[in-house]
N, C-alpha and C positions, 0 to 999 in steps of 0.2 A: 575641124576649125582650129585654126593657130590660135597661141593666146599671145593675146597683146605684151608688147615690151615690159610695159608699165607693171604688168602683171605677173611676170615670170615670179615665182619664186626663191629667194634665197633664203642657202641654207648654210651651215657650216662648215667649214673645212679643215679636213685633219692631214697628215702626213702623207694620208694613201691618197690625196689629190695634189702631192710634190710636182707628178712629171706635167699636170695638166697646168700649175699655176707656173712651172719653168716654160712652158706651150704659149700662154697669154704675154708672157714677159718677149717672149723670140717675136710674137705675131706685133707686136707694137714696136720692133726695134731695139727694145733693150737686150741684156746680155739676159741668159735663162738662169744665172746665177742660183742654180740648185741647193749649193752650199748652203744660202742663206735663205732660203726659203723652206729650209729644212728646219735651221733654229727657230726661223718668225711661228711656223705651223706647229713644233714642238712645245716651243713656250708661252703662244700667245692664241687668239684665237681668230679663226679666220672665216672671213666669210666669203660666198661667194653663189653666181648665177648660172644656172647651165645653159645651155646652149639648147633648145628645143628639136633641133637636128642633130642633135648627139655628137655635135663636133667641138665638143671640150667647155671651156667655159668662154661665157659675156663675158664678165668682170670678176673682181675678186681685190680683195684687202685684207689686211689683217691689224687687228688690236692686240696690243700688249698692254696686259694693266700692270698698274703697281699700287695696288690697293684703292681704298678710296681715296686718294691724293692723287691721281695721276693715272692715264692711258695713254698708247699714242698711236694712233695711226699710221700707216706705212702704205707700200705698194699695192696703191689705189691703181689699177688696171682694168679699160675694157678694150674688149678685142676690136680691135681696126673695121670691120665691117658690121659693127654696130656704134661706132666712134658719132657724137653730135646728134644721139636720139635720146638724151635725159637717163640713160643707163646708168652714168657715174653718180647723177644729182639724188636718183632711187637708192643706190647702194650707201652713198654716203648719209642722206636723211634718215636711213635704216638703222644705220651704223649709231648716227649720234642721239635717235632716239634710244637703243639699246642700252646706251650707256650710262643712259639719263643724269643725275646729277652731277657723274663724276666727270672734273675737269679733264680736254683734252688738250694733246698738241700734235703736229705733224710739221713736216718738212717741205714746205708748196716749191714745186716747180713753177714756171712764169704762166705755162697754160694752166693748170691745175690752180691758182691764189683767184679769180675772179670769183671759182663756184665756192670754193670756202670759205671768201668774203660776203657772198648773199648765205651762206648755213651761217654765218655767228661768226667765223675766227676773225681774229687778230693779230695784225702783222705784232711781233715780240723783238724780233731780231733776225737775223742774216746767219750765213756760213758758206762759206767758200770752199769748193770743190778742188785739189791740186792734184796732181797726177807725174809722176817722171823715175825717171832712174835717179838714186839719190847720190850726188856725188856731194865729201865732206868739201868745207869749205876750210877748215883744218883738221886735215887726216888725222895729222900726229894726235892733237889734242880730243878729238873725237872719236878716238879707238881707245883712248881710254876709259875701264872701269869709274872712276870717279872722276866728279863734277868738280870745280874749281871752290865749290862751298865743302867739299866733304864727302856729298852724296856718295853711296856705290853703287852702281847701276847692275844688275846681275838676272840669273833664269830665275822665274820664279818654282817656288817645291811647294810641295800637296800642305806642309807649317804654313806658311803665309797666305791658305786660306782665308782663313777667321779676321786676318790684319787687311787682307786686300777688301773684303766685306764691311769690314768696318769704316774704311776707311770712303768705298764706294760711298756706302749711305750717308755717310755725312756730307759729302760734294755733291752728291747729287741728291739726295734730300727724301731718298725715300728709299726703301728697301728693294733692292733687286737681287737678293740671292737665287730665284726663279732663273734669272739668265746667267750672274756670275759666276755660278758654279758649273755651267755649263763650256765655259771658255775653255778650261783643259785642254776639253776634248773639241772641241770648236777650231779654235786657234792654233796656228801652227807655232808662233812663239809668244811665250808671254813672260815680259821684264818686272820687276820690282825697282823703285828707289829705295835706297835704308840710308838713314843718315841716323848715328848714335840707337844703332836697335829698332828703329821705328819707322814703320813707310812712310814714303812722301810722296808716292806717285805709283802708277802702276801702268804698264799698256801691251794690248795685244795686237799683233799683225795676223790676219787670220785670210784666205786664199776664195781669193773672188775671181773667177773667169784666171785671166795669164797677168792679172796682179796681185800684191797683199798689201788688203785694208790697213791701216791703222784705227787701231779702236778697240774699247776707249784708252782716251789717254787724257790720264788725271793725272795730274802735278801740283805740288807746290809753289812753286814758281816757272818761267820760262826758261830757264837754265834747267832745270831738273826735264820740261819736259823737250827740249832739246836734245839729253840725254838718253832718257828715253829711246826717242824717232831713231838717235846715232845707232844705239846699239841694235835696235829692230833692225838698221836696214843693213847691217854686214851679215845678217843671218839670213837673207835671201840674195836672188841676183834677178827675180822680178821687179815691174818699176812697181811705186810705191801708191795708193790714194791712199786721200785723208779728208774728215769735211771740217775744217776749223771754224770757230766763231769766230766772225769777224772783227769782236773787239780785241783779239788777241794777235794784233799787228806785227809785232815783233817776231811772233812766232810765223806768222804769214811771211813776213818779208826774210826769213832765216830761211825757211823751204826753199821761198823760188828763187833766191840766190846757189842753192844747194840742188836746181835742179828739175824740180817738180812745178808745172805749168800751169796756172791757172784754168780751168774747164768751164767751170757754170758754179750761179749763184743759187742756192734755195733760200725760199724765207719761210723761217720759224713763226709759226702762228700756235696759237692758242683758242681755246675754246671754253668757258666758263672759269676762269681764272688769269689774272691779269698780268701774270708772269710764271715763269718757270720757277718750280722751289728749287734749293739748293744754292750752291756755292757757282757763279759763274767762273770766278776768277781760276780758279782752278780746275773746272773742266773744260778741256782745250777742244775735244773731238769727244762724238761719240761712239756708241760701238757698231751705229750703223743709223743712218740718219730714218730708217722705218722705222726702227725703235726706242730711240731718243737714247 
């Protein structure tokens, strides 16, 4: 006797279910992006439902916590022939029982925001998806190391560590060394700003499918993270995404004059707290919109 949907089972999931959760992501259409689902399974924890015929997984998500302040949600997936049987509604109700008191967020796609509006979340905010080859809008000035304030835009070394961690937790409001120390190796390049000894920004470009992310990219201001993006994007000759907050216009309207197209909108919701801690102004993009 089969067991009911409702009923399956879920259980955790670690690394060693990499090829099966890049498996879920291909059967739904999206890219199998192994790359990143090797960090999410690595640093976060993941869950997920099997397939009662042994053909890989229902569904599957993953949480990254960052202590009792903060988890997030991410690549909530079930497979296309179990799609519109309450599978997502079970994994998520699962998920946010699990996690009980501590506040969440996620990144809702336009199908995905109805069920997370009946679980509790809360539309927070916007971010906008661009995508393109970056072409500068002035070479000259944009090949250069330093910003027109001073900045110097450079690789980052194993020293600025400790300065880039510091600098994360205060912008974004809570401790993520769990994932930033992981970026090294993660990332295929990663910038620093220093203006008078001291960071001001930091950001990684790191290889998703035939393009590279940006993310995150904290800055002090829009100049610095302009700089930033500039010098990310002479180190490849992929086009480029990014998912910006939408309040950071300026920075929007520099991209898609330079290049990068507009794609798709997510909304930032939350779940037991009524905003995002940290510094918005200053983080532009994250390091991946599953993980906040």
């Amino acid at each position: 006797m089969s067991t009911p949907l409702n009923e399956l089972p879920i259980r955790g999931l670690t690394t060693a279910d990499l090829t099966s959760c890049a498996d879920l992501s291909e059967d739904r259409g999206w890219p199998r992006e192994e790359h990143k689902w090797g960090l999410l399974l690595a640093a976060g924890n993941g869950y997920g439902i099997d397939d009662p015929s042994g053909k890989g997984l229902v569904a599957a998500c993953v949480v990254t916590s960052y202590g009792p302040g903060l988890a997030a949600i991410g690549m909530v997936l079930v497979a296309e022939r179990y799609a519109r049987q309450g599978i997502g509604r079970r994994l998520m109700t699962y998920v946010v029982a699990e996690t009980g008191a501590i506040p969440l967020t996620l990144h809702a796609t336009p199908n995905g925001q109805p069920l997370y509006e009946e679980l509790g979340f809360a539309t927070v905010g916007r971010a906008e998806m661009v995508r393109g080859h970056f072409r500068p809008t002035d070479p000259e000035a944009e090949s250069s190391t330093r910003t027109s304030a001073g900045t110097t835009i450079r690789p980052a070394t194993a020293e600025d560590l400790p300065g880039i961690l510091r600098l994360d937790s205060e912008v974004f409001g809570l401790d993520r060394t769990h994932i930033i120390t992981r970026l090294p190796a993660f990332a295929d390049e990663l910038r620093v700003a220093e203006s008078d000894g001291v960071l001001t920004g930091y950001a990684a470009a790191w290889p998703n499918m035939n393009t590279h992310v940006i993310g995150p990219l904290i800055a002090r201001d829009t100049d610095t993270a302009k700089a930033l993006v500039a010098s990310l994007a002479t180190a490849t000759d992929r086009p480029l995404r990014t998912d910006i907050d939408v309040r950071h216009e300026e920075l929007l309207d520099w991209l898609k004059a330079s290049g990068l197209s507009p794609i798709a909108f997510n909304t930032v919701m939350t779940h037991g707290a009524p905003a995002l801690p940290g510094d918005w102004s200053r983080r532009f993009a994250p390091l991946t919109v599953a993980a906040g």
